[in-house]
N, C-alpha and C positions, 0 to 999 in steps of 0.2 A: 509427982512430977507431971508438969503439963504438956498435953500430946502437941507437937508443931500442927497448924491449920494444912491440910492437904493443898498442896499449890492445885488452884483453878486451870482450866485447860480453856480454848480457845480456838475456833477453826473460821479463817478469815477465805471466804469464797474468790479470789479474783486479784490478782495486785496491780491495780488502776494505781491514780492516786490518792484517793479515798483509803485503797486498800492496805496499801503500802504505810499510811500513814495511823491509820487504827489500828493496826499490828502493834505498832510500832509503839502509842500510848499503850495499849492494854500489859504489853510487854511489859515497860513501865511501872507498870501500877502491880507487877506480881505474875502474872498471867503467863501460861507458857503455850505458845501461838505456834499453829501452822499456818501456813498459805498456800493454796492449792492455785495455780494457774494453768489455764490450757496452753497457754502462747511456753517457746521456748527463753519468751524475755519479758519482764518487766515494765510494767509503766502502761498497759493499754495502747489507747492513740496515741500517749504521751509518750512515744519511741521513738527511734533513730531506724534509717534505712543508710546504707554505706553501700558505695562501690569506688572501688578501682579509687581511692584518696578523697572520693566528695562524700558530705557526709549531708542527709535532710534530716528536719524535724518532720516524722509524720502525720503528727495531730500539731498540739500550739505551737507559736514559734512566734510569742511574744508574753512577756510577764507582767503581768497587772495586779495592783494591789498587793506589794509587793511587803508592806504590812504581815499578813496574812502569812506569807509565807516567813519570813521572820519568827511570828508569833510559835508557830508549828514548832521549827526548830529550838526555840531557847525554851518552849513548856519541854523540852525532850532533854534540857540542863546541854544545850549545846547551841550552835548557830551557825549558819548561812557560813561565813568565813574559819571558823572550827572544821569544816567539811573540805574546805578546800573547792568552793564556789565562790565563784568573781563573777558581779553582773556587770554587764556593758550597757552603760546609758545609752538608744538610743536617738538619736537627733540628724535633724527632725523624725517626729513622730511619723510621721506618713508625707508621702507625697502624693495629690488626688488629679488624677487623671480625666479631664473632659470632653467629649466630641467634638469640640469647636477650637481643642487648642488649647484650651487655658489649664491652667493649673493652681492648688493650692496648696501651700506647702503649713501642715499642723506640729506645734512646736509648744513646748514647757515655755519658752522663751517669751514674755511677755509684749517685750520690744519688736520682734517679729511678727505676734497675731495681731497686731495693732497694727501693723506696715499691710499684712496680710487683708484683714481686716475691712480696715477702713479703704483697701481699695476698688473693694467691691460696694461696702454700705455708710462709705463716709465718717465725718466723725462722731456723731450719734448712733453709729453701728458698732466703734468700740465700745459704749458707754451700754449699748445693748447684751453685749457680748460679755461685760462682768456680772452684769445683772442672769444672764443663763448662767454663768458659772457660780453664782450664789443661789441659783437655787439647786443647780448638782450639786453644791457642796452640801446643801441640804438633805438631800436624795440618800448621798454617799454616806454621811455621818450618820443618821437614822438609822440609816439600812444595816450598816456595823453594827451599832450598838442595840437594836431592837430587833434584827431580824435572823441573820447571820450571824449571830450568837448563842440564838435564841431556840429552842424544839418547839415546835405547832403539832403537839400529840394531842389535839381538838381541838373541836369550833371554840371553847371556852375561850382557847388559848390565845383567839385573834380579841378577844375583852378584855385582856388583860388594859389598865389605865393605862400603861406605861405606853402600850403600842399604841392604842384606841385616838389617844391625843394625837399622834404622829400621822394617822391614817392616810388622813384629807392633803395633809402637805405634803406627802409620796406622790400626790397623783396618779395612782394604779387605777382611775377609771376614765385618765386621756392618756393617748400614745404620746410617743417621744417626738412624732411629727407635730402633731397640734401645738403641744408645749413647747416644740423649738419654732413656732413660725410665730409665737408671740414675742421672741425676742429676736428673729432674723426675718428681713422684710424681703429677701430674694430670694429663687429657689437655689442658686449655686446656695450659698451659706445653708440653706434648710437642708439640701442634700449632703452640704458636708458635717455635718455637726449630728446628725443619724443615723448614714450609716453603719454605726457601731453596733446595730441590733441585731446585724449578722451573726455577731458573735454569739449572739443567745440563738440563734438557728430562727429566728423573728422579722417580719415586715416591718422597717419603722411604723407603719400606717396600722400595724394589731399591738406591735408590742407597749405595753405600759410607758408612762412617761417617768414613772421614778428609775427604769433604766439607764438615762441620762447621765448617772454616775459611773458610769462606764467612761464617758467624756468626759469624766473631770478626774478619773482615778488617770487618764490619760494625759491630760492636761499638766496636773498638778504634780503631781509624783512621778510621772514617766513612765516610758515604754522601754523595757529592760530583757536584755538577755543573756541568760546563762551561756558562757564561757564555756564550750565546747557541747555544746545543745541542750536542750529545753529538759532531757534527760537525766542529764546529773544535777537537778534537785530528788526526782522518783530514784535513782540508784544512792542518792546521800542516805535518806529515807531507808532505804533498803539497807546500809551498811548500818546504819543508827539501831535500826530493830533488829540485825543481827549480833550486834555487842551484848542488847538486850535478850539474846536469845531465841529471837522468832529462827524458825526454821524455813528456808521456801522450797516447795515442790514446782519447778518449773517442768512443762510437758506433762503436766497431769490433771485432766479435765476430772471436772467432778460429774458424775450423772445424775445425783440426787440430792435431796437433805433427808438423811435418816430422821424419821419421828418416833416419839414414845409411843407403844401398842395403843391407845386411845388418841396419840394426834395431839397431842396436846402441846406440847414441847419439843423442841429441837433436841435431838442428844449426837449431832455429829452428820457426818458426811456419806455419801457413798460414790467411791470413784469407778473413774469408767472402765478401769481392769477389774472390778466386782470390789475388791477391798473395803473392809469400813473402817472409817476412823471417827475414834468417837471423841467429843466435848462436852464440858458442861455449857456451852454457848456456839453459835454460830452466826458470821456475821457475813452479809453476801454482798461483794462487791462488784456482781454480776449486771449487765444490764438488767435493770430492776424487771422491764416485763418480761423479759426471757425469763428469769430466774420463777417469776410467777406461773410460767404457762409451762414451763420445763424442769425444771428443780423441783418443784411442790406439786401436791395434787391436784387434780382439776380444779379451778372453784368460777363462779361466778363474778367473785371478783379481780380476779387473773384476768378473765376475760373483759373486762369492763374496759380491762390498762388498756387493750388494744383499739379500742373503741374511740382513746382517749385522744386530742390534736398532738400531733409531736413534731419537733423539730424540723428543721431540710436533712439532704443529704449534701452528697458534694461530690465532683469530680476532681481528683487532684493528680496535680503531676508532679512530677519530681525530674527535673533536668540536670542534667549534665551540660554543662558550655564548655568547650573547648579554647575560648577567650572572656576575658569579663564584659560584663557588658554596660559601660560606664552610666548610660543616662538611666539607669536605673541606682534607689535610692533603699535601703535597709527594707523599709514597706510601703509596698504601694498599693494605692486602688486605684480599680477604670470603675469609672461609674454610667450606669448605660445611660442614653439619653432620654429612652424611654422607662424614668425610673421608677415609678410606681408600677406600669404596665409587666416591669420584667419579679418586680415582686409578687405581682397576682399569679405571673406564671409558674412560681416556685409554689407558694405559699397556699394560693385556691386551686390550681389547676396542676398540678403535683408534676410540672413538666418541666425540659429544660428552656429558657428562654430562647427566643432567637435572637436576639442580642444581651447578654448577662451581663451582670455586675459581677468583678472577679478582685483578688487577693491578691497583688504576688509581694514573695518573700525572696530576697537575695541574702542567705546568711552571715554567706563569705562575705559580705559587704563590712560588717560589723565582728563578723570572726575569723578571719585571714585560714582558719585552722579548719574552717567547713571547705574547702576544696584546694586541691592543688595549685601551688604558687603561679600567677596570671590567670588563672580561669574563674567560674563562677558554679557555685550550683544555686539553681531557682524553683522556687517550690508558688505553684499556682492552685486556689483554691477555688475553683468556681461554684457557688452555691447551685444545687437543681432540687426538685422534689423527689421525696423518698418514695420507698417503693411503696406500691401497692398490693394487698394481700388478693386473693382471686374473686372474692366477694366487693372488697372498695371498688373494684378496677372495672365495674361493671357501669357501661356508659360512660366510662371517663375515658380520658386518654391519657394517664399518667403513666410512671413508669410501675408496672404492671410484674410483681416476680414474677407471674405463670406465665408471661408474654416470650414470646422467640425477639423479641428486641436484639436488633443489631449493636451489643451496646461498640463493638470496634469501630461502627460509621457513627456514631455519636461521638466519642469518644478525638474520631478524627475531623469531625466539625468543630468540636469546641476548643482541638488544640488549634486549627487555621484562625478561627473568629481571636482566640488568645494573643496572638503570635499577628496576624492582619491591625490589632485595635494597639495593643502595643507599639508597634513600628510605626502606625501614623501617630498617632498622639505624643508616642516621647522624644522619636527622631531614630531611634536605633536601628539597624540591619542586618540583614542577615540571620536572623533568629535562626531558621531552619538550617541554616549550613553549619550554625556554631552548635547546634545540639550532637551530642556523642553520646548519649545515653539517655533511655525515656524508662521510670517506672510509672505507673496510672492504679490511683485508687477509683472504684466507682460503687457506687451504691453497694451494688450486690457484692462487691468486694470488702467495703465495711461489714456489712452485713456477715459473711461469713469467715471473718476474721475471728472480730471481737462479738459474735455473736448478739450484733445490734438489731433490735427490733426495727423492721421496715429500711434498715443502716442507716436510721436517723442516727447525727454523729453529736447529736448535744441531748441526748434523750428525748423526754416530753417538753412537750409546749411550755412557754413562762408565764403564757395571759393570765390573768387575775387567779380562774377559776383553775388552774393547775399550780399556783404556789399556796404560800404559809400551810392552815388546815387545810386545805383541797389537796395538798400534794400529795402522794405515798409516804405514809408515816416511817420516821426508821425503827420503829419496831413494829413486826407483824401483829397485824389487829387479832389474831385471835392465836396464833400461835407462840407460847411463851419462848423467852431464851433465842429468839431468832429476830437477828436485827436488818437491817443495811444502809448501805453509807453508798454515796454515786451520782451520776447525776441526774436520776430521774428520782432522787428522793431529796427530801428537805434537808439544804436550804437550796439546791439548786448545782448548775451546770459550771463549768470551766474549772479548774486544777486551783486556784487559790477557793473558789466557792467549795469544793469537796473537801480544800485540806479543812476548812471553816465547818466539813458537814461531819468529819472525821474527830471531832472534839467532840460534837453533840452527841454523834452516838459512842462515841466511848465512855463519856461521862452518862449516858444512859443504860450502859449494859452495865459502867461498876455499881449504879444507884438502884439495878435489878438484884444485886449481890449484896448489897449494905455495904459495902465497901467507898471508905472515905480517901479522898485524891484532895491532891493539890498540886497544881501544874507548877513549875520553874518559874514560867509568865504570869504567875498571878503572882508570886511574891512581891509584896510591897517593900520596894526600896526605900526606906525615909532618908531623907537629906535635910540640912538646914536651910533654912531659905531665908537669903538677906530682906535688908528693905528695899532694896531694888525690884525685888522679883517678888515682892509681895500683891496680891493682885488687890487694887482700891477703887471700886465701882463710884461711875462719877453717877453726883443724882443725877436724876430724875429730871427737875428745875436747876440753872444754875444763880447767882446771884442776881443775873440783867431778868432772867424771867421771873424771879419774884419781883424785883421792882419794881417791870411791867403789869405784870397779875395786881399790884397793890396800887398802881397808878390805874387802871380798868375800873377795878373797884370801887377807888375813890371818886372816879369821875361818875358811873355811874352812881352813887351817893347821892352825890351834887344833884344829879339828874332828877333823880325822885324826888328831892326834897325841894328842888323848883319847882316841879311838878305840883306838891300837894300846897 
């Protein structure tokens, strides 16, 4: 009689959404998972703050590439509307806020960026503006299918044909500035069509220009939001791996990764009441440098991570309004008018600008259910530079953890300059008298939250040399059986890029195990397919160009033969 295989064990460090969702596969595939978390709740940034009936998003609070998050769910044999999530279309996408007054309103709606559009750069400025969006669709589709699908476990793996062809046409060696100023000839349109590199913690003016697809996963598919906050996708996630089995320890930091007596191998965990719990795997969904310089032994290349560019930080607020506040629109950006100038100041000079580019988010706007009937809650993102460790901070003037920094008088300049840029550009009033409630995230409060390096809030840097091979690999270079998934490892940063990094290494720890998968979303559905939907590539030449080509030919003929 043959002995059943010993069910595999699993210890998942951190329940991001990385975390949540590699659980949640491994579960899947057989695996019987913990989740160790320090926080009392789920999801990292990707949580909820509540008071008194209003509710924030405290990390994202808008859904992109919504693909992505689809795909997660039905490889899990289940989906988005299974779970009892409703997204709300967005529209307009944003509304962009100017010094001078103007405004522009970004929209799926084609017949609007053309009205939009062309009243800034005419009508060869719409004809410009599909020609950008062909080549983000370019950007966008590549990137799926080659990179974001893809592990970069070595240099090898950036030669592969598949990618190698694809390279030059990403454009990852011009920014998103340079690339959008060949298809918009004003700077309003150049700064609205780039901003989006915020979201990668990025200066238009460093970040890559295959980026770009971030404005067109915008564009084209929409700015969506889950139906009673950004969180019940990570808590779906979390109900999904618990059918499957995973177990979560919430309120239980881990202090260590237990190693085999030589170092060689993971065999489990050690929590911060001393306890061990052991695995035949461990996967850390930890911020990736923390976990190098703090969960693992010293190494040199722990130390390298810190060395390495990362992200911004961010000041953010969480309001409470006591009335809505009508001229505000689902999402908005103020854009400074010194807008390169306030990126160098985040980006080179690790400070906060004196006039910023900032975010804000009205949820209640699009979710009636985020605040009390007639009121409003608004959530304000202001990009600043992260901290500095006591060694960076020497001669600079960034924001410095060993420094006595007043962060409360920052903190109260950036909410006036918020609240001052607002009131003149949209027309609204009263700001301060309608606030009833203030919570403030800041550096040092990411920081000692989620245990963020420097509280950079998108991990490391995106530039060239921090993605595909350069990035931290998801599995430890020299330590076997120990993986991670998040956003400072491949393929990269924001909640649908991790659920996408959440595949890669779980199909990497089961192919560590010889264990074969096959996800729900890879099964091929076959269908019939009439003549209608059969696809019939027109040549090449059609009839009039061959007649042409053989009328060319013949007259040259003729030619030569007067000739000789």
């Amino acid at each position: 009689m043959s002995r059943k295989p010993e069910q595999k064990t699993a210890i998942v460090v951190g329940a991001g959404a990385g975390g949540v969702a590699t659980a949640a596969r491994l579960a899947k595939c057989g695996f019987k998972v913990n989740v160790f978390e320090k926080n009392s709740f789920t999801g990292g940034r990707c949580s909820l703050i509540h008071h008194d009936g209003y509710r924030f998003d405290q990390g994202p609070s808008l859904l992109l590439l919504p693909g992505l998050f689809r795909e997660a769910f039905k490889d899990l044999g289940t989906s988005l509307e299974a779970e009892g999530i409703e997204l709300l279309k967005c529209e307009p996408n944003y509304n962009i806020w100017f010094d001078d007054g103007q405004s522009f309103e970004l929209s799926t709606d084609n017949a609007r960026m053309k009205l939009e559009v062309e009243k800034w750069e005419g009508k060869d400025g719409f004809e410009r503006y599909l020609g950008f969006l062909q080549e983000a669709h370019r950007h966008y589709e590549i990137s799926v299918a080659q990179v974001l699908t893809k592990n970069f476990t070595s240099l090898l793996s950036m030669a592969r044909p598949a990618f190698l062809q694809h390279l030059f046409p990403l454009h990852p060696f011009e920014s998103i500035y340079s690339r959008a100023s060949k298809y918009f000839w004003t700077e309003r349109l150049r700064r609205v069509f780039t901003f989006g590199s915020m979201y990668m913690g990025m200066s238009p003016f460093d970040a890559p220009g295959t980026y770009s697809l971030l404005q067109y996963t915008e564009l084209a598919e929409g700015i969506w939001y889950p139906k009673g906050g950004f969180h019940r996708i990570i808590d779906a996630l979390v109900k999904v791996g618990e059918r499957l089995g995973v177990q979560y320890r919430l309120s239980t930091p881990v202090s260590s990764i237990q190693l085999s007596p030589d170092g060689s191998h993971a065999t489990g965990a050690i929590l911060e009441n001393g306890d061990i719990v052991s695995a035949d795997v461990v996967v850390i969904n930890a911020d990736l440098v923390y976990a190098y310089n703090n969960l693992l032994p010293t190494s040199s290349y722990g130390q390298s991570l810190q060395r390495r560019s990362t992200s911004c930080s961010s000041i953010s607020f969480y309001w409470a309004m006591e009335r809505q506040i009508p001229e505000l629109t689902t999402h908005n950006i103020f854009l400074a008018d010194d807008y390169r100038e306030s990126f160098d100041d985040i980006f080179k000079q690790q400070v906060i600008p004196s006039e910023p580019s900032f975010y804000l988010n009205v949820p209640s706007r699009i979710d009636p259910t985020a605040a009390p009937d007639g009121k409003d809650s608004l959530v304000v993102l202001v990009p600043v530079g992260h901290l500095l460790d006591e060694q960076q901070g020497i001669g600079r003037k960034g924001l410095d953890v060993q420094s006595k920094q007043d962060w409360e008088a920052m903190v109260s300049k950036a909410r006036e300059t918020i609240m001052s840029t607002v009131e003149a550009r949209t027309g609204a009033k009263g700001l301060q008298e309608a606030l009833v409630k203030e919570i403030v995230n800041t550096p040092q409060s990411w920081k000692d939250a989620f245990n963020l390096d420097k509280g950079a809030i998108l991990g490391l840097s995106h530039s060239f040399f921090n993605v595909l091979s350069f990035r931290p690999k998801t599995k430890h270079p020299s330590i076997e059986r120990l993986h991670f998934v998040g956003a400072s490892t491949h393929p990269g940063t924001g909640v649908p890029i991790c659920l996408a990094g959440a595949k890669i290494t779980s199909e990497q720890v089961l192919q560590s195990f010889g264990l074969e998968y096959q996800w729900h979303g890879d099964k091929i559905e076959s269908r019939e397919v009439s003549e209608l939907d059969r696809v019939k590539r027109t040549p090449i030449l059609s009839n009039i160009h061959i007649a042409l080509l053989a009328l060319l030919l013949s007259l040259a003929a003729l030619s030569l033969k007067m000739r000789a």
